[in-house]
C-alpha positions, -999 to +999 in steps of 0.1 A: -614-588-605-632-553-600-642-565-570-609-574-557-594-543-571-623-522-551-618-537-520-580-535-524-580-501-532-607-493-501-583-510-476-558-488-490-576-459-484-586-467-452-552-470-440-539-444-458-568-421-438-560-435-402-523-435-407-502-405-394-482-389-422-448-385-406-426-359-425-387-358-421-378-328-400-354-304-419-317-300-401-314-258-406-277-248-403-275-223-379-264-186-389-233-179-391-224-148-368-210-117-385-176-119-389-160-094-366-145-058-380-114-057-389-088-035-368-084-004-384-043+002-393-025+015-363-003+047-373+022+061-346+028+096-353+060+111-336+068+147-343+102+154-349+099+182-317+090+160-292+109+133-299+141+159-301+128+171-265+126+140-249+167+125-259+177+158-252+160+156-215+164+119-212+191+102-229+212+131-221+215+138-184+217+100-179+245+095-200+260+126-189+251+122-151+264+084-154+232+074-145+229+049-177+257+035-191+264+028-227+259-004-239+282-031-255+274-025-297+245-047-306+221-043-277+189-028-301+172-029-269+188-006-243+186+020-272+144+012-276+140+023-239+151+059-256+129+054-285+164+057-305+181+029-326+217+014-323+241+033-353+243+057-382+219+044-409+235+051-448+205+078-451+223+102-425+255+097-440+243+106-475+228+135-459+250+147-436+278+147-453+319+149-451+315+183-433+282+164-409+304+135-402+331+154-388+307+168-362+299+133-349+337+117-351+347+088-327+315+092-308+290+062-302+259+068-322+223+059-330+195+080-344+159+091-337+130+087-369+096+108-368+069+112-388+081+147-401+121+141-398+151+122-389+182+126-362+213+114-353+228+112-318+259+116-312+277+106-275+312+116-266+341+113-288+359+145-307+338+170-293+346+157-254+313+150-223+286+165-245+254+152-261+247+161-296+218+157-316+217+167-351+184+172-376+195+160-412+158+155-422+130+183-411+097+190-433+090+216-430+125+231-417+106+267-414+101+272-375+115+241-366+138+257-338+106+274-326+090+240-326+118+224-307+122+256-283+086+254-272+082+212-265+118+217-244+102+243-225+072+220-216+068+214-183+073+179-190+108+186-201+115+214-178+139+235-198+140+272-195+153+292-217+180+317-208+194+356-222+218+354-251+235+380-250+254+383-281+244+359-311+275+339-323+291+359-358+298+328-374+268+313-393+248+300-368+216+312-348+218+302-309+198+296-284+206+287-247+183+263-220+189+256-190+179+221-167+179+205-136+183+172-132+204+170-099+229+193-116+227+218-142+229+209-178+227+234-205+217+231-240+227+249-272+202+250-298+223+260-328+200+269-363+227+276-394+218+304-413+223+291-446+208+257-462+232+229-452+234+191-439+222+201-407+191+217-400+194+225-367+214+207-337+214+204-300+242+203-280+237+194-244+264+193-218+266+194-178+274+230-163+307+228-149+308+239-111+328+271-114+299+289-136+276+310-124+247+308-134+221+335-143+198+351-114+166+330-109+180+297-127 
């Protein structure tokens, strides 16, 4: 029996010794690449000047000129190409008003939003072929028709301002611009005096053919 167990235990070393000791290969999961950043937030900042500027030297002279036509109600769209929106929202009519809503009677509307104020636009209607737009929302309202004066004037915009030559007595502040765009068109930057519904307005309108104009414009 030792003898069997000897010889039994030899053979089993002596094929454990020639045998090849095989060991199961490992599947390693390949890493995982780094998940990608994350897009910082997008924030478009508008300022309330430029985007004043741009309806007044866009929107304006087309509409005026006849160059664009006003849309049926309900086309969001035509109003996007102006970076405008169709209609008055409630936050302008809170604001602006009984004595703000009279200014913008029977006209077709939309408005304008920046980051540091709101405006409406006002097309036609009581006040005849003119193009108003009128600030019910400005922060700050200190040197806003400064702020507005100077991005009109940018060559961009191509307004120039012209001589007043006597300030109106009623309560507002005025200031006169003057643009080409085929014809003349003048604008009337109008800043009230006194804290109100409107912080300032813009009245645009084409220069009819019997004025004359100032030297050099």
């Amino acid at each position: 029996m030792r003898q069997r167990a000897a010889r039994t235990v030899a053979v089993c070393t002596a094929l454990l010794a020639g045998a090849p000791i095989v060991v199961a290969a490992q599947t390693v999961p390949p890493a995982k690449a780094p998940a990608a950043p994350r897009p910082l937030p997008v924030f478009a900042i508008s300022l309330l000047e430029d985007d004043m500027a741009d309806t007044a030297s866009r929107l304006c002279p087309d509409v005026l000129s006849g160059k664009a036509k006003l849309p049926a109600p309900g086309t969001e769209a035509w109003w996007r190409g102006y970076r405008l929106r169709e209609g008055l929202p409630k936050a302008a009519m809170d604001a602006l008003g009984r004595d703000g809503i009279s200014l913008i009677s029977r006209a077709t509307l939309a408005h304008g939003s920046a980051t540091d104020g709101d405006f409406v636009v006002a097309l036609g209607g009581s006040a005849g072929e003119t193009c108003r737009l009128i600030v019910y929302r400005a922060v700050p309202t200190t040197g806003l028709a400064a702020r507005i004066s100077t991005a009109m004037a940018a060559p961009k915009h191509g307004w120039k301002a012209l001589p007043v030559s006597q300030q109106p007595a009623a309560a507002d502040k005025l200031s006169l611009f003057l643009r080409r765009d085929g014809k003349p068109y003048l604008a009337n930057l109008l800043t009230p005096k006194t804290p109100g519904p409107v912080a300032l307005a813009i009245v645009v309108a084409a220069v009819p053919p019997h004025v004359t104009l100032p030297q050099g414009f």
